[in-house]
C-alpha positions in Angstrom: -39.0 85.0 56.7 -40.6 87.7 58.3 -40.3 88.3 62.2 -43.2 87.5 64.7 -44.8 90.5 66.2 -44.4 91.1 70.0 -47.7 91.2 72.2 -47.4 95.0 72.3 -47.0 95.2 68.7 -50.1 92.5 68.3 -52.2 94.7 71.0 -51.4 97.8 69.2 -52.6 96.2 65.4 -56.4 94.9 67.9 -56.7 98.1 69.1 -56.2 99.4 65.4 -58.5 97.3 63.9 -60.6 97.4 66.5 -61.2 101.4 66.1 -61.5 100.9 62.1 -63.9 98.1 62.4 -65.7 100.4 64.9 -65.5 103.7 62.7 -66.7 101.8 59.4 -70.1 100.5 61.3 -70.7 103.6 62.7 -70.3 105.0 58.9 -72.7 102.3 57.6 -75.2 103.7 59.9 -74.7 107.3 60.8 -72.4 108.3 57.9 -68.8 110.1 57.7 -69.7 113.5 58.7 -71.8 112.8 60.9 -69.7 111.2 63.8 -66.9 112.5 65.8 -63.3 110.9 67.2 -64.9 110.9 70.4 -67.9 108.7 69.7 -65.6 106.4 67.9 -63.4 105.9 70.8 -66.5 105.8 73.1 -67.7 102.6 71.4 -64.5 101.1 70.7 -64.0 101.4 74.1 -60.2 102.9 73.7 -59.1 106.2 74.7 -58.9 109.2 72.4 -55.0 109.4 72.9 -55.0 106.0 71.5 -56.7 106.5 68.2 -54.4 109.2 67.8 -51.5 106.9 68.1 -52.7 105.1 65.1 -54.8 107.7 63.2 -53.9 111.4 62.5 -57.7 112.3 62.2 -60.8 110.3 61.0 -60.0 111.2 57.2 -57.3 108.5 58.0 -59.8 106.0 58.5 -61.6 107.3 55.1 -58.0 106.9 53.6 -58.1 103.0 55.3 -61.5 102.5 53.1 -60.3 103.6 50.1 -56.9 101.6 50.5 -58.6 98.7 51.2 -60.5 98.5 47.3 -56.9 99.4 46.3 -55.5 96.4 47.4 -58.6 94.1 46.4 -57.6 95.6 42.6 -54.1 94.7 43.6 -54.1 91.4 45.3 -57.2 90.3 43.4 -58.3 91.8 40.0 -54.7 92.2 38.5 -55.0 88.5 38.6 -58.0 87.9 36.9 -57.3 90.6 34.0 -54.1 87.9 32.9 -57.7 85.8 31.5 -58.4 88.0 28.8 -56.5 89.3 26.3 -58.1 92.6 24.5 -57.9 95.8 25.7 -61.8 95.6 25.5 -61.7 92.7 27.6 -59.4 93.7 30.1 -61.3 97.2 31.2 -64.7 95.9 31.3 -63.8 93.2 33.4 -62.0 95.9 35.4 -65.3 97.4 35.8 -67.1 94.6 36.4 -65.0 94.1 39.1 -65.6 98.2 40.6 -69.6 97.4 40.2 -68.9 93.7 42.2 -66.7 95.3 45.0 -69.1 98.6 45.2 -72.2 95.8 45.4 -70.4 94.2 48.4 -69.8 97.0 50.2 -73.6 97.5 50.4 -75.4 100.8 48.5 -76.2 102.3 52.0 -72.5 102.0 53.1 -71.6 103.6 49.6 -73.9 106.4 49.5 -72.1 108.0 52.3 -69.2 108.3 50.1 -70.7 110.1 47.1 -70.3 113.4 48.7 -68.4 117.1 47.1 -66.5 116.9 50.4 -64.6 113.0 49.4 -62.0 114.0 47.5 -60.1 110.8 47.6 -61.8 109.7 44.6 -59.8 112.5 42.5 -56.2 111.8 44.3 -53.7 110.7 41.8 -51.2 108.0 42.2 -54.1 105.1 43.5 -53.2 101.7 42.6 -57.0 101.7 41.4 -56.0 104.0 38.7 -52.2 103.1 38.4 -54.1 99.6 37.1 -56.5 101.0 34.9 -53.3 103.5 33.2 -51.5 100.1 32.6 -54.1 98.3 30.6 -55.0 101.9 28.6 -51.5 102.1 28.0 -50.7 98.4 26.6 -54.0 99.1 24.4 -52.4 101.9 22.4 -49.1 99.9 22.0 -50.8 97.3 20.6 -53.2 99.3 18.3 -56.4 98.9 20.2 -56.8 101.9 22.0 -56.8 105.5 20.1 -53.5 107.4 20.9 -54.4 110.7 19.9 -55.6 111.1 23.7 -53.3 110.9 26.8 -53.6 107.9 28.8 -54.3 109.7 31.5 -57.2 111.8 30.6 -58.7 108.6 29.0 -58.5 106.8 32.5 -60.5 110.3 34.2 -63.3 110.1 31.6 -64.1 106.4 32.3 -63.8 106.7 36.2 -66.3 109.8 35.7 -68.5 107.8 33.9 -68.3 104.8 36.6 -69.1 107.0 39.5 -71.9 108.5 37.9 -73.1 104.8 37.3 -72.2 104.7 41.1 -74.2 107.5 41.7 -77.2 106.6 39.9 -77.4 103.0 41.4 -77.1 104.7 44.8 -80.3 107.1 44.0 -82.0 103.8 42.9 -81.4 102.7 46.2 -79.5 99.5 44.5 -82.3 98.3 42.6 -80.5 97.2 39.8 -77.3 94.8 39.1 -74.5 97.5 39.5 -71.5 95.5 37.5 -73.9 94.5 34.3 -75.2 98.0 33.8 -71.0 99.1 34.1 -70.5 96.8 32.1 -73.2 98.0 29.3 -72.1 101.5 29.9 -68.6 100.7 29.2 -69.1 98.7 26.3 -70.5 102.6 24.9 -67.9 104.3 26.4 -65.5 102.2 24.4 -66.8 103.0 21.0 -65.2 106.6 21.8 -61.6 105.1 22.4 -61.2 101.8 20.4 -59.7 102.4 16.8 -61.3 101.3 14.1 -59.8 98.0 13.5 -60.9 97.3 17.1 -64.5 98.4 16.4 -65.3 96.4 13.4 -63.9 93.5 15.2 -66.6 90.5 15.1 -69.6 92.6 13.2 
C-alpha cells in the first residue's frame, strides 16, 4: 500500500503540473523555441525559483511530452498488441497506435516538434522503442521477421519512415487520416523485412 502524500508534497506535484499544463499550451500556440522560463512562470503564476525546483530547464518539460507517449505505449498499447498474434499484426497495430496518439495530440501541437533541434526522437533506451525491439525480436525467433538485419537497425528504419509520414501529414496540415496512411505505409515497409514464408502468407 502506498503512503498518502503530505499537503506540501500534494502542493509541490499542483505547482508541477500546473507549470507543465502551462508550458504545453503555450507550446500549442507559440511553439517550443519560441517561449522563455520566464513567460512560463509569468502565466502559471509561480515564481522562477520554483520551476526550477521541479524542472532543470524547459527541455525538461519537452522530456515530460515525450515521456508521457512512452507511458501511453506502456500502460496502454502493450495491452492491445496481446490481440494479435503475427509479427505483421503486432507492428502495424503499433503504428496505428503512433498515427492515433500523434492525431490526438493535434497536427498544430505536433508540428512544433518536427524540428533538427528535437533530438529526443533519436535518444535510445525509450520505452517507445524498447516495445517496438521486443516485437521485432520475437518475429525473427519465430521465423517471421528476416534475421540477416539487427533488430535494432530494423526498429530505426521503420521509426524513420513513421516520422516522415509524421512529417508529411503535418505539411498537409492534417488533411488526411494519419494512422490508416501508417498503416498502408507499413504494410510496404514490411515486404522489406518479412521472410518469405511470411509474404506468401494468404495470396
Amino acid at each position: 500500500m502506498s503512503e498518502k502524500l503530505t499537503k506540501r508534497q500534494l502542493q509541490a506535484q499542483k505547482t508541477r503540473n500546473r507549470v507543465y499544463n502551462t508550458a504545453v499550451r503555450l507550446m500549442q500556440t507559440k511553439g517550443f523555441d519560441n517561449i522563455t522560463v520566464e513567460e512560463i512562470c509569468a502565466k502559471a503564476g509561480v515564481s522562477i525559483g520554483s520551476f526550477y525546483n521541479r524542472f532543470k530547464s524547459k527541455y525538461d518539460i519537452l522530456s515530460a511530452i515525450f515521456n508521457e507517449a512512452d507511458e501511453y505505449f506502456q500502460n496502454v498499447v502493450v495491452d492491445k498488441l496481446q490481440e494479435v498474434a503475427t509479427a505483421r499484426e503486432k507492428v502495424l497495430l503499433f503504428f496505428e497506435h503512433y498515427g492515433s496518439y500523434n492525431t490526438s495530440c493535434g497536427v498544430d501541437f505536433v508540428k512544433h516538434f518536427y524540428h533538427v533541434q528535437n533530438k529526443i526522437f533519436i535518444t535510445k533506451g525509450r520505452q517507445m522503442q524498447n516495445i517496438l525491439q521486443q516485437i521485432i525480436s520475437q518475429g525473427q525467433k519465430n521465423g517471421e521477421i528476416r534475421q540477416d538485419m539487427p533488430v535494432e537497425e530494423i526498429v530505426q528504419y521503420l521509426f524513420i519512415a513513421a516520422r516522415g509520414v509524421v512529417f508529411d501529414w503535418c505539411q498537409h496540415d492534417g488533411k488526411y487520416n494519419l494512422s490508416e496512411y501508417l498503416v498502408g505505409y507499413m504494410e510496404l515497409m514490411l515486404k522489406a523485412i518479412l521472410t518469405e514464408k511470411e509474404k506468401t502468407k494468404g495470396v
